[in-house]
N, C-alpha and C positions, 0 to 999 in steps of 0.2 A: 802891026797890031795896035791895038787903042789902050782905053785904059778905064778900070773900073773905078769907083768910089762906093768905099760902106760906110755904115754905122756901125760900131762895134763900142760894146758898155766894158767898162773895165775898172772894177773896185778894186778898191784899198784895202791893206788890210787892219789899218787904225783909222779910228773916226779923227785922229788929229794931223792931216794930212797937209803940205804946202802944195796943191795943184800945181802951181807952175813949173815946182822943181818934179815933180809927179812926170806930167805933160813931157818934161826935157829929158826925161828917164826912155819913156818910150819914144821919143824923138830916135836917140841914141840909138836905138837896136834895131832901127830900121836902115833898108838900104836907098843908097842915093834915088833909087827908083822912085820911091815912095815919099807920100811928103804926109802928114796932120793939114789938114785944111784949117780947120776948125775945133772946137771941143765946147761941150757947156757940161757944168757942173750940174748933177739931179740928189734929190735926196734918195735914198735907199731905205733907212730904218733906223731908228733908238741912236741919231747923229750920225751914224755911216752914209757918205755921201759917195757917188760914182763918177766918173767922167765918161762922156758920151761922147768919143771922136770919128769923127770924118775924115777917111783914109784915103787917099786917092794912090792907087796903085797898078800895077801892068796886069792886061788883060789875060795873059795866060799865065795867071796864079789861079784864076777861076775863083773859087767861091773865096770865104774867110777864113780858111784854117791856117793857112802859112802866115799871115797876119797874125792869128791868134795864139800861133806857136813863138812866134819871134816878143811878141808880147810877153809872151808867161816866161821868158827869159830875165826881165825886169822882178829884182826882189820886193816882196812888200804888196803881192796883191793875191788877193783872194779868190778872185772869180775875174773870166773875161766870158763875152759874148756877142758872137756876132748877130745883130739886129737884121741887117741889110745891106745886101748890095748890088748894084744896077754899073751897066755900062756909062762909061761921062758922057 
């Protein structure tokens, strides 16, 4: 089997956030499978800002829920959402 890559948006739940330690939050609760590519910081609203990561992970997870579930294990966030995801 291959491997897919998504976007998935996933906010904070304070506008006074250190991303990187953020970032190594959800690093953390992923398995060896999976890796963060990438991530860019966007704005949201009234200072709440989001991180936008690129997730490259095994192709029989299929869509983004099991991502989006291992995500909402991390305390401290508000919303997650997956954008997109395509075969690598």
């Amino acid at each position: 089997m291959g491997e897919f890559v998504a976007l998935i948006d996933v906010v904070p739940e304070d506008t006074e956030v250190n991303f990187e330690e953020f970032i190594g939050k959800l690093k953390n609760v992923l398995p060896d499978t999976c890796v963060i590519e990438t991530y860019e910081i966007m704005p949201v609203a009234f200072g709440l800002k989001k991180a936008r990561v690129r997730v490259r992970y095994p192709e029989e997870w299929g869509g983004t829920d099991k991502l989006e579930g291992l995500f909402g294990k991390v305390e401290g966030i508000q919303g997650i959402e997956g954008i997109a995801f395509s075969k690598a």
